[in-house]
N, C-alpha and C positions, 0 to 999 in steps of 0.2 A: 508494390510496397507491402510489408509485413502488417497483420490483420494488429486495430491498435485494440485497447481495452474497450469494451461496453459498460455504461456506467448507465445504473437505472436507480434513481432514488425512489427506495420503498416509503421512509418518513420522512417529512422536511419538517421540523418544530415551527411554532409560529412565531417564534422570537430567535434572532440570529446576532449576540452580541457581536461576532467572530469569527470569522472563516480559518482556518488550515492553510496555510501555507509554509514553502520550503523551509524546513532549520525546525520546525515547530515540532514537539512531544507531543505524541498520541496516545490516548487509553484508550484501548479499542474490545470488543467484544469482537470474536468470528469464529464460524462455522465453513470449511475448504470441502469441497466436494470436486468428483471427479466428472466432467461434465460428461464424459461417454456411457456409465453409469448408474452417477448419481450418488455415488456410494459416497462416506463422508469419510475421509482422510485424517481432519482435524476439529476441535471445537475448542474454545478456550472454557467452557463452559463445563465441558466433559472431563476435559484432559488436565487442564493444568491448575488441579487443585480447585476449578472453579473461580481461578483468580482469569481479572484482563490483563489485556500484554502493554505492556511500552512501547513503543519504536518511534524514529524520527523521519520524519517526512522528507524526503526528496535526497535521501545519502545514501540509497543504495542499500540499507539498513534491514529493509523486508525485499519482498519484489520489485520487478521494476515497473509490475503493473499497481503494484501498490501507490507507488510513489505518482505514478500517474493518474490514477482512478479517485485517490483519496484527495486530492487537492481542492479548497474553497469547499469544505464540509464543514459546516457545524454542530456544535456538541448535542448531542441528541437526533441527529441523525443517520437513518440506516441506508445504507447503499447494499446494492448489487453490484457485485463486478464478476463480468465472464472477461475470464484471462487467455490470451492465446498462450501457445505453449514457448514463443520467442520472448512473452514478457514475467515468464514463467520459472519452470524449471526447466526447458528446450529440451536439448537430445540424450541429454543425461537422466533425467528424471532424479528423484531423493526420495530415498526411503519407499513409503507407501504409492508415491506417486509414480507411475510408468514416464517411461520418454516418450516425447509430444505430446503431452497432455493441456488439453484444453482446464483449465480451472476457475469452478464458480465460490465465490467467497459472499458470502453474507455479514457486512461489517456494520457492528452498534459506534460508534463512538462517543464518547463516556468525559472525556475531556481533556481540554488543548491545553499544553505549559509550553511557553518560548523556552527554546532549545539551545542550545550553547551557540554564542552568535559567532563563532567560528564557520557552524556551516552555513548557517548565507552568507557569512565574506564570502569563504570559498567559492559558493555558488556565483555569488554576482562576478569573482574573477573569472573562472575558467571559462569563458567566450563561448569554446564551440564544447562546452561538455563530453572534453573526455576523459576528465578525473582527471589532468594532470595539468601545471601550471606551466604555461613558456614562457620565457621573458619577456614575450610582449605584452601578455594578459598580467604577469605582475608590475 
């Protein structure tokens, strides 16, 4: 079986209105490092204006270790996620990042908005999760 994501919570707040789940908008803070290394790839901190990022949860939208790791988080909590490189960028690599690269991300999140309830339909129809709708699951 393909190695899954490692998820180590650094912070857990002590108030949890709200967990993260599928379909849901993320604001996220993170720093991507190369785990053979160490070396840091990306920061949103650094790089992008100092602004956090958006994305939505479980569409495929970030990784797919993202979508995996980040799920039932609450807002003000920081995770750890070491990513294998199948739930990663795999044997292509992107950009900075080499192929098969193992990847560690250090995620802030900042705050959850429900996300267009198009993707949990989606999600609750497609059965066996392979992006595409058969006429049975519709």
């Amino acid at each position: 079986p393909a190695a899954d994501v490692k998820v180590e919570v650094l912070h857990k707040p002590f108030l949890c209105h709200r967990k993260t789940k599928w379909g849901d908008m993320m604001l996220v803070h993170y720093e991507g490092f190369l785990e053979r290394d160490g070396s840091m790839f990306h920061s949103t901190h650094k790089h992008n204006n100092g602004q956090p990022m958006w994305f939505t949860l479980g569409i495929r939208e970030a990784l797919k270790g993202w979508d995996r790791g980040l799920k039932d988080m609450c807002v003000g909590e920081k995770r750890k996620l070491t990513i294998p490189p199948a739930l990663a960028y795999g044997k292509e690599g992107k950009g900075k990042i080499p192929p098969e690269s193992t990847l560690i991300f250090n995620i802030d999140l900042l705050e959850i908005r429900n996300g267009p309830r198009s993707h949990e339909s989606f999600q609750e129809m497609d059965l066996n999760d392979d992006w595409k709708l058969s006429k049975q699951e519709v």
